[in-house]
VMD Tcl script that draws the C-alpha trace (Angstrom):
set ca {
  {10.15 -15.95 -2.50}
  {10.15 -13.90 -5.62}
  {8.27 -16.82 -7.97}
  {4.86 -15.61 -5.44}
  {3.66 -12.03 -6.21}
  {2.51 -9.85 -3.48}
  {-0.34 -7.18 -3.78}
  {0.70 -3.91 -2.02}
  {-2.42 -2.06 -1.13}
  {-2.50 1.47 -0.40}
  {-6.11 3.52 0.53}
  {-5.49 7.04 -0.04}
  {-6.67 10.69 0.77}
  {-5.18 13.87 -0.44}
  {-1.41 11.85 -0.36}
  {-0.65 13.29 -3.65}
  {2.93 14.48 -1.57}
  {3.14 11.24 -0.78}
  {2.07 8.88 -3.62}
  {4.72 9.22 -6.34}
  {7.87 8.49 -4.12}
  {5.96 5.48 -2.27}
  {5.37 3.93 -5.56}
  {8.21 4.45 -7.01}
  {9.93 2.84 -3.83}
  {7.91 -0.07 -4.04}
  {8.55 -0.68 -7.20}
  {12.12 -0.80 -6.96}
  {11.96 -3.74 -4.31}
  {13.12 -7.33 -5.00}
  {9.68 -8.37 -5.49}
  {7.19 -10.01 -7.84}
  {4.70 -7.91 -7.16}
  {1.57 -5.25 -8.01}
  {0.12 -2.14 -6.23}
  {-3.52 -1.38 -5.61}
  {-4.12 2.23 -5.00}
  {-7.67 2.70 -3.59}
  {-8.08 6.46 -4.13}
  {-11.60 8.49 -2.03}
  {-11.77 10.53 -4.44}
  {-8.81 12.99 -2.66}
  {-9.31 16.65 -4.19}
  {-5.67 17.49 -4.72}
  {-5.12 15.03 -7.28}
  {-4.01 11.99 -5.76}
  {-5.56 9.36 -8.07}
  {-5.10 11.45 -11.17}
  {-1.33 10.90 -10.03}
  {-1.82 7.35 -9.63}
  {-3.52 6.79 -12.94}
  {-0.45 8.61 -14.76}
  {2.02 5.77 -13.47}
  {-0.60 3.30 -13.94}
  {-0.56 3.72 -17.82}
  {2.83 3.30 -17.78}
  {3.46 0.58 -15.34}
  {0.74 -2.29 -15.32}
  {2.15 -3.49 -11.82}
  {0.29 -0.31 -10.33}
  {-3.61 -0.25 -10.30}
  {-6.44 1.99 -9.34}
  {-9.47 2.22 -7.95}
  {-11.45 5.48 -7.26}
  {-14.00 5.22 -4.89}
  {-16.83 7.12 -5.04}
  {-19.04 8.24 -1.87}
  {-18.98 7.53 0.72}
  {-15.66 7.60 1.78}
  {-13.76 5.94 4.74}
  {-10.45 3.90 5.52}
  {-12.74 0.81 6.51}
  {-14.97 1.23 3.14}
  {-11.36 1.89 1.39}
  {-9.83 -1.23 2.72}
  {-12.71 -3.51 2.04}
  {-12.66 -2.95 -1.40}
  {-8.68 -3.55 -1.56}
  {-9.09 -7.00 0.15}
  {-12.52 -7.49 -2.17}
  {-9.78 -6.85 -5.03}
  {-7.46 -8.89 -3.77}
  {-9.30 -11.91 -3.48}
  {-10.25 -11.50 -6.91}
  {-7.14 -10.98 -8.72}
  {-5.73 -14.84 -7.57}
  {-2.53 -14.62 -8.94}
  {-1.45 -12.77 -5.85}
  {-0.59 -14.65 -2.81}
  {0.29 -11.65 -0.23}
  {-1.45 -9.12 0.66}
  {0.37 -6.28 2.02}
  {-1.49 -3.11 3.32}
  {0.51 -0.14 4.24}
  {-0.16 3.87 4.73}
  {0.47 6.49 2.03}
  {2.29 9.04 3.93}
  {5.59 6.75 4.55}
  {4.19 5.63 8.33}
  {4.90 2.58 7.48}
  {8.75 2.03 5.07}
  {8.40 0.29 2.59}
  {11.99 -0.77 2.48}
  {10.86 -3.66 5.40}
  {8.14 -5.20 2.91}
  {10.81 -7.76 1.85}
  {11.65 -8.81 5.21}
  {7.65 -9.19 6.61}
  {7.02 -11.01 3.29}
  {10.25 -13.60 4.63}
  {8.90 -13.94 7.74}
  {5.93 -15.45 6.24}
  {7.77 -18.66 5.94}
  {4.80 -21.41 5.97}
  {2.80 -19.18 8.06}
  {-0.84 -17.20 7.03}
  {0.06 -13.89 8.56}
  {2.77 -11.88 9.30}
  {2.10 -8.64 11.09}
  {4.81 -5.40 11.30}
  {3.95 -2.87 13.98}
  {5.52 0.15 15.40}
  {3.64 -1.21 19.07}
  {5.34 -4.40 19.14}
  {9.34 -5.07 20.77}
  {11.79 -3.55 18.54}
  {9.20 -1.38 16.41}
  {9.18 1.96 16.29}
  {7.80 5.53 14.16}
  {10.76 7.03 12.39}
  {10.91 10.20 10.88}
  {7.04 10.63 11.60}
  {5.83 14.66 11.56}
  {4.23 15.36 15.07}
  {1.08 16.63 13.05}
  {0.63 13.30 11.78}
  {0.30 12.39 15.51}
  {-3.09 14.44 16.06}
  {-4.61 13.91 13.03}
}
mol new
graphics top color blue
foreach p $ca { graphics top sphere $p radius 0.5 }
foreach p [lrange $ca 0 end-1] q [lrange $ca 1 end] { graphics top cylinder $p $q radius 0.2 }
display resetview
């Protein structure tokens, strides 16, 4: 399927640990494909990262939210942008802080076939968290 592109969309707070390593990741997969980084605003310099790689790769793009923040207001905006930006036809929305490896994105794009949704989860038979810190449990 690499003639579609597929938007990766990742809402962020204070992942600046995080963010390099996921993008870089992602952008080493057999994909056609572009990264939307919806950044609240995170104090330790998570979209200031972002925007660094962003004006050197124009597969990765920003968006700094401004108040008030949440995960719902974060992910409305990435779908808003997504259904603006037509020339991608997936939508993939995944955590910062590795929850979710982006090493399967290939595979859940596949099993798209001619179907609208395709839906990983760590709840479902054969899913599981790997290598998830137990603080990320209580949090």
């Amino acid at each position: 399927m690499s003639f579609t592109k597929t938007l990766i969309f990742i809402p962020t707070f204070n992942e600046a640990g995080n963010i390099k390593s996921l993008i870089e990741t992602i952008l080493h997969l057999p994909l056609n494909l572009e990264i939307l980084v919806v950044d609240d605003r995170s104090p330790d310099g998570t979209g200031e990262l972002v925007a660094k790689i962003a004006q050197k790769d124009n597969r990765v793009n920003l968006i700094s939210r401004k108040p008030p923040r949440g995960r719902g207001l974060a992910g409305r905006d990435g779908f808003a942008w997504f259904q603006s930006h037509r020339q991608c036809q997936f939508l993939v929305e995944m955590d910062a802080d590795f929850s979710h490896n982006p090493k399967y994105i290939p595979d859940l794009i596949n099993a798209l076939g001619n179907s609208d949704v395709a839906i990983g989860s760590r709840y479902v038979s054969g899913g599981g968290e790997v290598g998830r810190h137990p603080s990320r449990v209580w949090t």
